[in-house]
C-alpha positions in Angstrom: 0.0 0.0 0.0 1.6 3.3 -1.0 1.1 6.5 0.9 1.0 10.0 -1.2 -0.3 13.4 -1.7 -3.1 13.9 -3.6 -3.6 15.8 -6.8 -6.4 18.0 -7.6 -7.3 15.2 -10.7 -8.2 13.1 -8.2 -10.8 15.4 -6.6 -14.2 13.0 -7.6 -12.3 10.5 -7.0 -12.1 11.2 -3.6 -15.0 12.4 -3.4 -16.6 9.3 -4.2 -15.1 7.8 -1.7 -15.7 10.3 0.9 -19.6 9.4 -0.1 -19.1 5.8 0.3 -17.4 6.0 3.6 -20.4 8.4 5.5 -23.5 6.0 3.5 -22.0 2.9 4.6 -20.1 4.4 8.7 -22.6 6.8 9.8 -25.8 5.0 9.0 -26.1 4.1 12.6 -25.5 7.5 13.6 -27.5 9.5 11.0 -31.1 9.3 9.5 -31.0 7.7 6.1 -32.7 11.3 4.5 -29.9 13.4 5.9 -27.2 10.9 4.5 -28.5 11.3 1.5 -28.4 15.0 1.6 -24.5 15.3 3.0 -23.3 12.8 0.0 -24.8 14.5 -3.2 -22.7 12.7 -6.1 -21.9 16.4 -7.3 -18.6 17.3 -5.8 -18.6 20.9 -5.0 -15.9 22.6 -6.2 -14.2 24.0 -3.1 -13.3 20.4 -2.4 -11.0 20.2 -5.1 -9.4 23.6 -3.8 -9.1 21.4 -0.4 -6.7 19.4 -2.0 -4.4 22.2 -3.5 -4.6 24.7 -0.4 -3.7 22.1 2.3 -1.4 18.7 2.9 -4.2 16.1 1.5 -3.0 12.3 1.7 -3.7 9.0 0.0 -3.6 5.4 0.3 -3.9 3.3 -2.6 -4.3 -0.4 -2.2 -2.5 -3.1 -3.8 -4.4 -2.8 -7.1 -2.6 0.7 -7.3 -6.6 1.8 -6.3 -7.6 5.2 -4.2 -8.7 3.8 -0.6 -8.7 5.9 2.0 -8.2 9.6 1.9 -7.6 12.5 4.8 -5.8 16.5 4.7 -4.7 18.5 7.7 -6.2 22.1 7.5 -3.6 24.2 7.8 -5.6 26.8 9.3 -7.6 25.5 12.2 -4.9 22.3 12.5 -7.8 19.9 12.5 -7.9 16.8 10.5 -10.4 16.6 8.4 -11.9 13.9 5.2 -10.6 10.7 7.0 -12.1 8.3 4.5 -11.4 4.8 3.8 -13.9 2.8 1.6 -15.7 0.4 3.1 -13.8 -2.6 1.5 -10.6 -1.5 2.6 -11.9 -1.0 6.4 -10.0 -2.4 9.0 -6.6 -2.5 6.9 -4.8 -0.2 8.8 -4.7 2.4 5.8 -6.9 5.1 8.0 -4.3 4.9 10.5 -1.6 5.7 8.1 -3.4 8.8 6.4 -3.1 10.0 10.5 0.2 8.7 11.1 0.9 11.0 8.4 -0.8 13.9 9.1 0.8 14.2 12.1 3.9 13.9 10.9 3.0 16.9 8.7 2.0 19.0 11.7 5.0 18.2 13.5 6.8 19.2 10.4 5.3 22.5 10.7 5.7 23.4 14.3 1.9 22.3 15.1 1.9 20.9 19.0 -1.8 20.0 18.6 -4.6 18.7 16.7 -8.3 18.6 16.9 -10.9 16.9 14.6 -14.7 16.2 15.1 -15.8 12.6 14.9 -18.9 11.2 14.1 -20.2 8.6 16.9 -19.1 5.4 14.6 -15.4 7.2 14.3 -15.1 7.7 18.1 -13.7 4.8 19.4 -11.3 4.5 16.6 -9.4 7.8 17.2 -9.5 7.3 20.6 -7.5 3.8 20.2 -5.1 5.9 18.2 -4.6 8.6 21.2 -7.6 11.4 20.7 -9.3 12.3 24.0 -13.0 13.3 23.3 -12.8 17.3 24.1 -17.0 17.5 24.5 -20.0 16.2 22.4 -21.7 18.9 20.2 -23.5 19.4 17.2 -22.1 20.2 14.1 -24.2 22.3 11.3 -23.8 21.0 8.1 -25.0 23.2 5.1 -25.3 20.4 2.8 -27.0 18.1 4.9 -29.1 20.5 6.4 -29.3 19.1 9.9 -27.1 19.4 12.9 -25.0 16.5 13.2 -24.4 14.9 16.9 -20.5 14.8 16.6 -17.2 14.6 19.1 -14.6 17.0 19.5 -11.3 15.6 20.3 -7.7 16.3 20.0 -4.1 14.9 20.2 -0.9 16.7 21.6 1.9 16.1 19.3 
């Protein structure tokens, strides 16, 4: 499995997989209608920006294949599109996105980061070191709802 930035060419890409990750991880969190809404299959734009603005990391599988995906924002030094498709769960390829990421924010003098978790994520950044900061709910434009979520964060 190869580790690497993304390109902005790659932008539905992972998109796509960022839809497949929240329809298949979250739908014991979310109602099925507000799923729906936060994974249109148009990619807006801005996403693809996402991936030229800020440090935005791969994973592609052994077929050479996209899997998981994940970019520290530079600006708020939160993590942020931790995506790995549904087949590829469990593999270890999530971690390494983070392992990387944190690697990056060490790189740049960053002594702490935060990220919001869905309630299917939360136990799996807390086995990686997160500490759950509060519970709180996050408005999401697309979806249109407020989504119950976790705020957590690592020191570096």
């Amino acid at each position: 499995m190869t580790l690497r930035k993304a390109n902005p060419q790659e932008a539905e890409i992972l998109w796509n997989i960022r839809n497949q990750a929240i329809r298949h991880g979250c739908k014991t969190s979310y109602d099925a209608d507000v799923i729906a809404r936060w994974t249109p299959d148009l990619m807006p734009e801005r996403y693809r920006q996402m991936i030229v603005e800020y440090p935005f990391y791969v994973v592609e599988d052994e077929k050479g294949e996209i899997a998981a995906t994940g970019y520290l924002d530079l600006d708020t030094h939160c993590l942020e599109a931790i995506f790995t498709l549904p087949a590829a769960s469990g593999k270890g390829i999530a971690t390494r996105i983070i392992e990387a990421l944190k690697q990056e924010a060490r790189s740049r003098g960053i002594t702490r980061l935060t990220l919001d978790a869905t309630p299917n994520a939360r136990s799996f950044y807390q086995k990686l070191g997160f500490v759950t900061l509060s519970e709180k709910s996050h408005h999401s434009r697309m979806a249109g709802a407020d989504l119950r979520c976790f705020e957590m964060a690592i020191a570096l």
